[in-house]
N, C-alpha and C positions, 0 to 999 in steps of 0.2 A: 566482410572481413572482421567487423568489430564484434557481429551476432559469437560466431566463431573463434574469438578469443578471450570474450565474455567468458563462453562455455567450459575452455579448455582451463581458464586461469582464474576463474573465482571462486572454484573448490577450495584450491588451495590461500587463497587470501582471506575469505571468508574466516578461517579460524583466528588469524593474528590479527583481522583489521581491528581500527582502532583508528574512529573519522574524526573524532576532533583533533586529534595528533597529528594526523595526516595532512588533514587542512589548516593547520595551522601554519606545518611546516610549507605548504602550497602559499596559501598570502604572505608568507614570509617573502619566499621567493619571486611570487608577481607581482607583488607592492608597488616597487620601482619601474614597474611597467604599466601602470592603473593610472588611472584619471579621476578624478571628481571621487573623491574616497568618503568625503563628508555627507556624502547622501547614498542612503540606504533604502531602500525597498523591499516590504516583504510581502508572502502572498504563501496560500498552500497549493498542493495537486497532492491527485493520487494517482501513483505509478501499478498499473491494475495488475495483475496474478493472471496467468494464461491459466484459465479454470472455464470448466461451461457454466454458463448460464445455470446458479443454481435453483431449485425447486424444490419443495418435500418430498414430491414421489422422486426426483432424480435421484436426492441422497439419500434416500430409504432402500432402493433398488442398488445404486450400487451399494450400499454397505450387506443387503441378502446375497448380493451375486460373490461380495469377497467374503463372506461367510458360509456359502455353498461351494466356493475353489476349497478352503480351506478344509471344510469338514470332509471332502471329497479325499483331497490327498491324506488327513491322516486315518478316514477308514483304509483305506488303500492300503498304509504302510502299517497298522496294525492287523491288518487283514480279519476289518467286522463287514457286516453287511451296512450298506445305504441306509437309511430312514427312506419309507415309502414319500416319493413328491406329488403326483399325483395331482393334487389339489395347490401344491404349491406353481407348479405348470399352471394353471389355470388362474390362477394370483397375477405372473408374470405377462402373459397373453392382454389382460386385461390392465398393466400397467403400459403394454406397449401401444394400446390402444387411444393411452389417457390425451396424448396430445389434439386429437381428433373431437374429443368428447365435448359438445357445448356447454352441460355442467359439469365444472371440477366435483368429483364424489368425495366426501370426508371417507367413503367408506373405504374406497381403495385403500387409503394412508392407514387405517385402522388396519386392514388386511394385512398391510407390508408390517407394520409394527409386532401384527400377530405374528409371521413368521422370521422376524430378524430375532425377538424372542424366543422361539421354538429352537433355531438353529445356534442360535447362544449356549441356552440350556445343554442339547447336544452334543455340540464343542468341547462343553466346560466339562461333561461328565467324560470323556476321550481322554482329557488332560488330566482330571483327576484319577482314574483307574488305571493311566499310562505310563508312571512317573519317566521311564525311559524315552517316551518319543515327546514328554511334554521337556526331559532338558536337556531337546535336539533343538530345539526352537530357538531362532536369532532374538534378540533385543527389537528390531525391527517388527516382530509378529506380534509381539505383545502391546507396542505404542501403536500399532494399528488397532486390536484389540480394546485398548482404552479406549479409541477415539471412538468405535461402534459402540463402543457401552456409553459415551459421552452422548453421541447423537441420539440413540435413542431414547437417550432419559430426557434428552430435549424437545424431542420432537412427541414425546410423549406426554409431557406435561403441557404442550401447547394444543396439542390434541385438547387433551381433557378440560383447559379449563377454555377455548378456544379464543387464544390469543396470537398474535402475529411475533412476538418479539421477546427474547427468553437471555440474559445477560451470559455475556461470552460466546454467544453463535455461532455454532462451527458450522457454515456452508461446503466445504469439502472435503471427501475424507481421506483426498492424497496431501493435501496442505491447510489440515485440521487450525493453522495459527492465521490464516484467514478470515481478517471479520467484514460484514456489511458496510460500507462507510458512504453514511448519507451524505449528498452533495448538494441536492435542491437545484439539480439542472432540469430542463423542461422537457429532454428527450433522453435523460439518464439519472435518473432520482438516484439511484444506490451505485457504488462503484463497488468494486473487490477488490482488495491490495494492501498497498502501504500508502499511508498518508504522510508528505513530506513538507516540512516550511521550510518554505525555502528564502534565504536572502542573496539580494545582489546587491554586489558591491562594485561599484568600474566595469560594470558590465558583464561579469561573473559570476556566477552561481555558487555558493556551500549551501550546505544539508545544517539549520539548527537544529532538528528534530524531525526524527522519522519511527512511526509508528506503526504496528499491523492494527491498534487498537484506540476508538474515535478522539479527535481530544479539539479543543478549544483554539484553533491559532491567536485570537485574537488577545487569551490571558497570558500570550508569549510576546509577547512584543519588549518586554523591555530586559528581559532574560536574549533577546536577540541581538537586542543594541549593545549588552555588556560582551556578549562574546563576540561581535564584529569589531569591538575597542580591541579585546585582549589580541583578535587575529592581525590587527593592523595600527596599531597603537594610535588610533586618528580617532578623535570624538567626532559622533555622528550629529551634525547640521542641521539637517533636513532628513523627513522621513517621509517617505510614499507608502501606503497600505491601505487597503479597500474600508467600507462601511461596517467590515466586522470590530474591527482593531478602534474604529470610534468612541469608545464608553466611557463613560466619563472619569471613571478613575486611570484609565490613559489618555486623558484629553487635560485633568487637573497638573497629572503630573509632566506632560510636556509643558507646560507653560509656567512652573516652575522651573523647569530646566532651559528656555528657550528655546525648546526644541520647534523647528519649523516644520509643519507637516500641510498634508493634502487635507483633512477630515471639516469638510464644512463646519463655517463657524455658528454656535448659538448666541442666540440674545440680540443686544442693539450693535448694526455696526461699527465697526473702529474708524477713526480717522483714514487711516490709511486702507481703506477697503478695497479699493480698486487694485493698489499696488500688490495686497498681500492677495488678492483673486489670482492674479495672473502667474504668481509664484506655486499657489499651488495645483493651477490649473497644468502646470510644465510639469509639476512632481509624478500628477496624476497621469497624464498622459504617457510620460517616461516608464511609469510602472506599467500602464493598461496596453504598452505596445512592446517595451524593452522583454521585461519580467515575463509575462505573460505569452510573449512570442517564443521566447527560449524554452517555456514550456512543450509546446509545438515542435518545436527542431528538435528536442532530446526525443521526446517520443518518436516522429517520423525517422529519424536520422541516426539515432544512436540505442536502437533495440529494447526503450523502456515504453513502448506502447504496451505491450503483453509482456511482461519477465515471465522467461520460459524457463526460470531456476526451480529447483524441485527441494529444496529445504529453503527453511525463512533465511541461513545466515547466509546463506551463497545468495539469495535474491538480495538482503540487504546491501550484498556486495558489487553485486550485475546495476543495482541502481545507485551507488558512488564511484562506481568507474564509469559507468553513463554520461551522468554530471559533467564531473572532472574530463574525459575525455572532450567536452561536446566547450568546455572552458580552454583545454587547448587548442583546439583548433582555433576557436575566437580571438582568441589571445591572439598567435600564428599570425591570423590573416589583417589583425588590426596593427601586429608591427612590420607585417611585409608591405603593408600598403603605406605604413611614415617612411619605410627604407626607399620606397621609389620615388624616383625621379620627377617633377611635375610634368604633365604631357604624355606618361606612358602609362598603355595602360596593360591591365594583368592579362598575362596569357590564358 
């Protein structure tokens, strides 16, 4: 039900959203229903892009196969002949082949680059000697158009000088704002999506920052604490965040501000060692099961395992009403359980 309303309603949200407004108006309203407000938590995930598995023959093949749809139809509607393919069949055969292959061949990619060029060139003299069927053309054929001239200037320069990694990487060429985002998991190095920090407050999730493009959670940390003040007008206490968010210019500056955190201590120990171990062993804990399980339930539960949104600002949409949705029900079920009775239990 949720997948399904996602679909039908963040078309139109998408244009006016506006998530810091939104949630702030939101902790306005669950403030007086929150607990333990002075401790904060933060942590990142990436909410991934229903996209396949990208590859360089993958996106080189599909951006030939949407360049041979397209040259097709406007020989068709100018009524020229084909360009002979021929050899280009034989390109295609030999890409379908590649997953099979024990050696990856640079030669294929070389192949496909020769004919996504060939069929560019093509294109372009269609549009230039057509002016009438080139301004029959949507805004849409042209932003696809950039992004095949984008990919192949990429995938071309990594060709040549043979390198893996090229700034601004577009992996797909239906959701060209797509980028790699390294995670350093052990059975999933790269993810695809949007990269989100997230903080919890009372057991609730907002979005500090979300990005299609890689970025640092750990130099956000205290741009996170100011806006969880302005969202709930409560100074943050204690802070839980992983070994990224440790460095010492946010380790100098918590202890100027007393701020109480998880992040192991340097140097000789404090008098009070023991005490202060067991406070941030509870922070720790509180994030590595609270935080990080809520990650889990939005993905399985509320449709952000794959967003199956087809523009970036509807997908940024489909992953703030994810959130939010997956906070109401929490909410919900944490004040229907103070409303019962002691001794009964939920239906």
């Amino acid at each position: 039900m949720i997948k399904t309303w996602l679909a039908a309603g963040a078309g139109f949200f998408a244009l006016y959203l506006d998530i810091e407004h939104l949630q702030k108006a939101l902790a306005r309203f669950w403030s007086g229903k929150l607990e333990h407000l002075h401790l904060q938590l933060d942590d990142a995930t990436c909410y991934e892009s229903y996209i396949k598995y990208p590859t360089d023959v993958k996106l080189l093949l599909d951006c030939c196969h949407w360049l041979e749809r397209e040259l097709c139809r406007a020989c068709s509607h100018c009524g020229l002949t084909l360009p002979r393919m021929d050899k280009y069949r034989k390109a295609l055969k030999r890409a379908s082949a590649y997953q099979k292959m024990k050696k990856k061949e640079k030669r294929l990619r070389r192949s496909l680059l020769h004919w996504l060029g060939r069929w560019q060139a093509e294109l372009q003299g269609i549009l230039d000697s057509r002016p009438a069927y080139h301004e029959r053309l949507g805004k849409g054929f042209y932003r696809r158009l950039k992004t095949v001239r984008a990919i192949a200037a990429q995938q071309g320069y990594m060709l040549a000088h043979n390198v893996r990694r090229v700034p601004r990487r577009i992996v797909s060429l239906h959701k060209p704002y797509v980028r790699p985002i390294i995670r350093g998991k052990e059975n999933k190095p790269y993810e695809f999506g949007a990269k989100a920090h997230i903080t919890q407050v009372g057991g609730l999730n907002f979005i500090e920052h979300l990005s299609f493009e890689a970025f640092h959670e750990g130099n956000r940390m205290w741009q996170s604490i100011a806006r969880n003040q302005k969202r709930f007008g409560k100074r943050c206490a204690q802070y839980g965040g992983d070994r990224i968010y440790a460095n010492n210019a946010n380790r100098t500056k918590a202890n100027k501000r007393s701020l109480q955190t998880c992040f192991a201590p340097k140097g000789r120990r404090a008098k009070d060692e023991a005490q202060g171990k067991q406070a941030r062993a509870a922070i720790a804990n509180a994030r590595a099961t609270r935080l990080e399980g809520s990650f889990g339930t939005e993905k399985e539960h509320y449709g952000l395992r794959k967003v199956k949104a087809r523009t970036e600002l509807t997908e940024v949409a489909w992953i703030f009403f994810g959130i939010h949705t997956a906070n109401a029900v929490r909410l919900s079920r944490k004040l229907a359980k103070k409303a019962r009775p002691p001794g009964v239990r939920a239906a």
